[in-house]
C-alpha positions in Angstrom: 67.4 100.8 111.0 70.5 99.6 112.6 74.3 101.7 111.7 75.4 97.8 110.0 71.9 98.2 107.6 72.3 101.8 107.2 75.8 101.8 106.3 75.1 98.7 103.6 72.3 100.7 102.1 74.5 104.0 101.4 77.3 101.9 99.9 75.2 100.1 98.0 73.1 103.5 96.8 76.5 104.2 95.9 77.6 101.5 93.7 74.7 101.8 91.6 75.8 105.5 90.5 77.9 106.4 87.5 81.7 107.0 88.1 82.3 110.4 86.8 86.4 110.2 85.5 88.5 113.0 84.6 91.4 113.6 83.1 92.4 116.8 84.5 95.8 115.7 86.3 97.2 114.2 83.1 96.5 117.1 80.6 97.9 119.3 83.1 100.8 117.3 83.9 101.3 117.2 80.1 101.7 121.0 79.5 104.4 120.8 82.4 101.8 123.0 84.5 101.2 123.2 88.4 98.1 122.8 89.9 98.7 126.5 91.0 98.9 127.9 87.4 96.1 125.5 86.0 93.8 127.4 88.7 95.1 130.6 88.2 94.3 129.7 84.3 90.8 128.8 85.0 89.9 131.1 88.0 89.6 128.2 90.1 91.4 127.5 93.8 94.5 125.2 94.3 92.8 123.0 96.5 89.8 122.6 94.1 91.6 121.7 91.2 93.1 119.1 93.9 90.0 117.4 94.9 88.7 117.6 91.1 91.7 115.4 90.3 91.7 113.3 93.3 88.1 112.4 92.1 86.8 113.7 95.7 85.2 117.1 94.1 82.5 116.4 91.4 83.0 120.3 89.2 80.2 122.7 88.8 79.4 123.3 85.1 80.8 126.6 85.5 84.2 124.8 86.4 84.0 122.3 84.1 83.7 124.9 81.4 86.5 126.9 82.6 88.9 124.3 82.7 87.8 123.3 79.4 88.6 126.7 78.1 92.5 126.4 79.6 93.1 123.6 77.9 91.5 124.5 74.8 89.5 121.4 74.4 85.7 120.2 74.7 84.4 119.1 78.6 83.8 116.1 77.7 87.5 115.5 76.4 88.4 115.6 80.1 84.8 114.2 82.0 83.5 111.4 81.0 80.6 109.2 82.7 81.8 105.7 83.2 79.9 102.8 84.9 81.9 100.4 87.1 84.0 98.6 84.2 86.2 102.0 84.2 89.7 101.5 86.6 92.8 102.2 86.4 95.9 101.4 88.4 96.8 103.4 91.5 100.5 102.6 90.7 102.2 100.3 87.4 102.1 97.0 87.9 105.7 95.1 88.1 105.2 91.6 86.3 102.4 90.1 84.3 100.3 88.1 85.2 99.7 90.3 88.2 97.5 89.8 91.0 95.3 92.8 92.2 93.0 94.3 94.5 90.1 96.7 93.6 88.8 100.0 95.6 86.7 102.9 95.0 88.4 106.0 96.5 86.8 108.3 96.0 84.9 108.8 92.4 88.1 106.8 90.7 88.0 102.7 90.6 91.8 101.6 91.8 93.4 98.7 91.2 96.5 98.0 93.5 98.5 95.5 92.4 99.1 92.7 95.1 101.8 93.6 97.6 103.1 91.9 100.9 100.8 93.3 104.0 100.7 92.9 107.4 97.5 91.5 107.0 99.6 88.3 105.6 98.3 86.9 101.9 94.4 88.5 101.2 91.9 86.9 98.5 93.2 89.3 95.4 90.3 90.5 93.5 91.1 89.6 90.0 94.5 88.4 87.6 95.8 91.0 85.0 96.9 88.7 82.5 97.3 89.4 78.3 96.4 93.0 79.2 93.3 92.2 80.5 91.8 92.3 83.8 90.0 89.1 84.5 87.8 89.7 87.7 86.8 87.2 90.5 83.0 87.1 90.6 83.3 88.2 94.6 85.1 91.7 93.8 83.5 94.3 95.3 85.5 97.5 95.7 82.9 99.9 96.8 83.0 97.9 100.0 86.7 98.4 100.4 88.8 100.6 102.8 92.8 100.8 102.1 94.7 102.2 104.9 98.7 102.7 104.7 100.5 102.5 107.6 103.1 100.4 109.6 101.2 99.6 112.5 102.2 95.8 113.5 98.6 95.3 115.2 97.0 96.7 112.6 95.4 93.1 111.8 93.2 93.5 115.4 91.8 96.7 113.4 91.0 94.9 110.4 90.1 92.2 112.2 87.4 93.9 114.4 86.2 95.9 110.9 85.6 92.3 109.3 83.6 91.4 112.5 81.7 94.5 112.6 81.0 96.0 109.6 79.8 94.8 106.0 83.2 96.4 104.3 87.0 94.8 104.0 90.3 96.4 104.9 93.3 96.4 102.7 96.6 97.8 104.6 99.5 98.9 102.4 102.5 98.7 104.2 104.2 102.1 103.8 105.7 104.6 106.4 104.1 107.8 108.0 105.2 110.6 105.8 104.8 108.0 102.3 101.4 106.7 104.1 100.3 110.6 104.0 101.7 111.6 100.3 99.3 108.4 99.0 96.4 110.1 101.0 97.6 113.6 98.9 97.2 111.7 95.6 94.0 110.5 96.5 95.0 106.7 96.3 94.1 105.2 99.6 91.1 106.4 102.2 93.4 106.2 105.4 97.2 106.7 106.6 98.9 105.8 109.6 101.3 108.0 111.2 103.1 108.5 114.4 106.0 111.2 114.0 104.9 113.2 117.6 106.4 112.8 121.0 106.6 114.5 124.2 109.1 117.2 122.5 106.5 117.9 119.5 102.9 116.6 120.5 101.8 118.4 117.2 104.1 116.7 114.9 101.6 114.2 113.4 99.4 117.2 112.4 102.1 119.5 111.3 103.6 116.8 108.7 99.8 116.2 107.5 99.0 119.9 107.0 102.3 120.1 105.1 101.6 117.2 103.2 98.0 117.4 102.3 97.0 120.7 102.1 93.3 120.5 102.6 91.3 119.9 105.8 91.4 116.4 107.6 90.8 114.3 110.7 93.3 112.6 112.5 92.1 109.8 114.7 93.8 108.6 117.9 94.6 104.7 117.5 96.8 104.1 120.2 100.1 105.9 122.1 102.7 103.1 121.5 106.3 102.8 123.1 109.3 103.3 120.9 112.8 103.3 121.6 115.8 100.7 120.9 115.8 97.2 119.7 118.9 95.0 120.7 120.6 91.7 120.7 119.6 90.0 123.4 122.1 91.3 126.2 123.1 94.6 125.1 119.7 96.0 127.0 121.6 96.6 130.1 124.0 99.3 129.0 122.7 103.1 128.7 121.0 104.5 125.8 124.2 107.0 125.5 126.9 104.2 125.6 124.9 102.0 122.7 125.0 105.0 120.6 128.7 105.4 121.1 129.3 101.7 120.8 131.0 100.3 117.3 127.7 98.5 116.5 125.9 97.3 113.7 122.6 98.9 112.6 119.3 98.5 110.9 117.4 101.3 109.7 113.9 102.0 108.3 113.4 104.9 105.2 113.7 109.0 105.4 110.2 110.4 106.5 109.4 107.0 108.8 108.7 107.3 112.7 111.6 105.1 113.2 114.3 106.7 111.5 113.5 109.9 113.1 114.0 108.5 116.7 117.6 107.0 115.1 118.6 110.6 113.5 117.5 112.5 116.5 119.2 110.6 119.4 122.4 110.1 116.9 122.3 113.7 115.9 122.1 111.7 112.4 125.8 110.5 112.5 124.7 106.7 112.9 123.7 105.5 109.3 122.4 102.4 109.1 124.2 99.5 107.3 121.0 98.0 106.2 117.2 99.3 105.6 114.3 97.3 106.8 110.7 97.9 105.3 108.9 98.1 108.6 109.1 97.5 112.8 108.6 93.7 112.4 111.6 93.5 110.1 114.3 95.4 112.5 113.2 93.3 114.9 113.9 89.7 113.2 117.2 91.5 111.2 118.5 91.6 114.9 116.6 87.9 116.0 118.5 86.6 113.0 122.1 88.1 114.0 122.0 90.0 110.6 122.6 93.5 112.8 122.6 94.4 116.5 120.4 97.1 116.6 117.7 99.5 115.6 114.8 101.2 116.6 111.1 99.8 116.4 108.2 99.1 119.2 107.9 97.7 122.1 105.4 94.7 120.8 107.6 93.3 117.9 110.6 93.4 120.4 109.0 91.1 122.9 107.4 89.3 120.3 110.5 88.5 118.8 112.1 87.8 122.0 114.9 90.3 121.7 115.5 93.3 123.8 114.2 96.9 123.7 115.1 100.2 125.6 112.2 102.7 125.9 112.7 106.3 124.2 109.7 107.6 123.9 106.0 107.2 123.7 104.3 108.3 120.9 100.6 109.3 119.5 99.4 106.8 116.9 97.1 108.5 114.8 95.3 107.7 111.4 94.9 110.3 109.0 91.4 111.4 106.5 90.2 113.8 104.5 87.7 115.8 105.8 85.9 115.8 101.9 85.6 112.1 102.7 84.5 111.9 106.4 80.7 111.1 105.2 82.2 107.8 103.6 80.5 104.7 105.2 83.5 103.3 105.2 85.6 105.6 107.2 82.5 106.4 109.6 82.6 102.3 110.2 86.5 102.6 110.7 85.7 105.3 113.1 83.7 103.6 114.7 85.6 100.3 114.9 88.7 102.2 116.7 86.2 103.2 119.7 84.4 100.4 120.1 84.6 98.5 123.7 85.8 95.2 121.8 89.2 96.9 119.4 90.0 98.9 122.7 89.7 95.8 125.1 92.3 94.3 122.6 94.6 96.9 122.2 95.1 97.4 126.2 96.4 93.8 126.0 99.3 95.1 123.5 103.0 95.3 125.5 103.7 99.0 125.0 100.4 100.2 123.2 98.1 102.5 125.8 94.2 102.7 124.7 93.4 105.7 126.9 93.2 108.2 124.2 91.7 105.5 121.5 89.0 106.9 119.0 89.7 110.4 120.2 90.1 113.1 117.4 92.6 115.3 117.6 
C-alpha cells in the first residue's frame, strides 16, 4: 500500500469515529480559575488539563471523574459524544451571512470564518446565514490542514500538498508569535515562525517553548533573507544613515519577525507611522509611495520592483505539537516540505536557501 492510500485510509478510519467534545475550558473559565488550580483541584497536571481542552487528550475515566468532582457536576455535563454535525467556531464570526471553512483539529470540528489568505480566494466550505450553517456538499474537514504563518511562498507549499497528497491546506495569515498562541489554543495544526538569526539561532524554539508549553516539532522550511525595504533609490545609502534619515515608515505588529528586525536595529526609537498586515503589504505601501520604508523579505521586494538592503538571514521554521505528530495530515506536510519537487521550487525563490529544508530542529 502506497503512503497517498495509506494516509487516505487513516483519515478516513478517522472520520467515521465519534467526536468526543468537552466543555472543560468554559466551566473553568467561568469560575475565573487557571488551568493550574483546575489541576491542582482535580490531581491532574497543567499540561493535561491543556490537551484535554485543546481536544488533543481523550481523559481516562479516572480523570474524567475527577474533574467531574471539581466542578461539582455529572461527566457527562462536560463530555459528550458527538458525530460530525457538532462544530463550533474557532473565533466569532464578524457579519452574517458569513462564509466559512471547516477543519478537524484535533477531536474539535472548527469552523473559521473566511478571511483574506495568501492563498488568494479558497472554495469556502459552507454560508452561516439565519443562524444556521448551510454546508456545501464537498466539505470535508477531516481532510483539512490550517497552517498560520506569513510566509509569501507559502502557496508553492500548498500547492505541492494539493499535488501530492489527498488533504487541502488552509493558511491563516497571522504573524510568528500570534501564529504560535493559535497553535496553544489548539485552533490550527501548524504555525509559521521565523524570529532567529545569527545572534539567537534558538530564538524560534525559545518563543515556542514559552508559548506552548508542551513538547513539539519545529520543521525547517527555508532560511530566508530579511533586511530593509526602500523606495526605489534610497538602496545606495548605508543601513546606519536610513535609520538616521527623517523618513517615513511602515511597520508590521509587536511579536512579528519584522518588527523585531525594525526595534532591534532602531533600538526601538523608529515607530512606524503606519502598520501593514504582512511582508507583501510593506512592500506595495512603499511601491505605492504611501511610506519610504520598512522591513520585509527579499522576494516581495524584487517582486515588487522596489529596493531591499540585506540584514540578516533567518531560519523559517513551522511549528507542531508533538501530541499530533501521528496526524496524516501533518506526516503529509512533512513530507511535502522534503520532497525533491517543493525543494526544487524553493531554490528558485530570490533570498530563500533550501539547504536546511525538511530538517527538524
Amino acid at each position: 500500500m502506497s503512503w497517498h492510500d495509506a494516509a487516505t485510509k487513516d483519515i478516513i478510519m478517522s472520520k467515521e469515529n465519534l467526536v468526543l467534545h468537552n466543555t472543560v475550558r468554559k466551566a473553568r473559565e467561568e469560575r475565573g480559575w487557571s488551568q493550574q488550580e483546575l489541576a491542582d483541584r482535580a490531581g491532574l497536571s497543567r499540561t493535561g488539563i491543556s490537551a484535554i481542552e485543546a481536544g488533543r487528550l481523550i481523559p481516562s475515566t479516572a480523570a474524567a471523574l475527577a474533574l467531574a468532582a471539581a466542578f461539582n457536576c455529572r461527566v457527562e455535563d462536560l463530555f459528550v459524544l458527538s458525530g460530525q454535525e457538532y462544530a463550533e467556531w474557532a473565533w466569532p464570526p464578524g457579519t452574517e451571512p458569513c462564509r466559512y471553512w471547516r477543519a478537524m483539529v484535533g477531536m474539535r470540528q472548527l469552523i473559521y470564518p473566511v478571511e483574506s489568505s495568501p492563498l488568494g480566494i479558497l472554495p469556502h466550505d459552507g454560508v452561516w446565514r439565519d443562524g444556521k450553517c448551510h454546508d456545501h456538499p464537498f466539505a470535508d474537514p477531516v481532510r483539512t490542514l490550517v497552517v498560520a504563518c506569513c510566509d509569501p511562498a507559502v502557496g508553492l507549499l500548498a500547492g505541492e500538498y494539493a499535488r501530492q497528497t489527498p488533504f487541502r491546506m488552509l493558511v491563516l495569515l497571522r504573524s510568528s508569535r500570534a501564529a504560535v498562541e493559535l497553535l496553544a489554543a489548539g485552533l490550527i495544526h501548524a504555525a509559521g515562525l521565523h524570529l532567529a538569526h545569527a545572534a539567537t539561532p534558538e530564538e524560534n524554539r525559545k518563543t515556542a517553548a514559552t508559548i506552548l508549553n508542551e513538547d513539539f516539532c519545529l520543521v525547517r522550511v527555508a532560511n530566508w533573507e530579511e533586511g530593509l525595504a526602500l523606495s526605489p533609490g534610497l538602496a545606495d545609502q548605508s543601513i546606519e544613515s536610513l535609520l538616521q534619515s527623517n523618513l517615513s515608515w511602515v511597520g508590521r505588529e509587536p511579536g512579528s519577525g519584522a518588527r523585531q528586525v525594525l526595534d532591534e536595529l532602531s533600538d526601538g526609537q523608529i515607530v512606524p507611522q503606519h502598520l501593514a498586515r504582512d511582508h507583501r503589504s510593506v512592500a506595495q505601501a512603499i511601491r505605492n509611495g504611501f511610506v519610504q520604508a520598512g522591513v520585509s523579505v527579499r522576494l516581495v521586494c524584487e517582486e515588487e520592483g522596489i529596493d531591499f538592503l540585506s540584514v540578516r538571514k533567518e531560519p523559517y521554521d513551522l511549528c507542531f505539537l508533538n501530541a499530533s505528530r501521528n496526524d496524516p495530515r501533518l506526516r503529509a506536510m512533512v513530507e511535502v516540505i522534503q520532497s525533491p519537487a517543493y525543494r526544487k521550487q524553493l531554490a528558485g525563490l530570490p533570498g530563500y536557501e533550501n539547504n536546511l529544508t525538511g530538517e527538524f530542529g
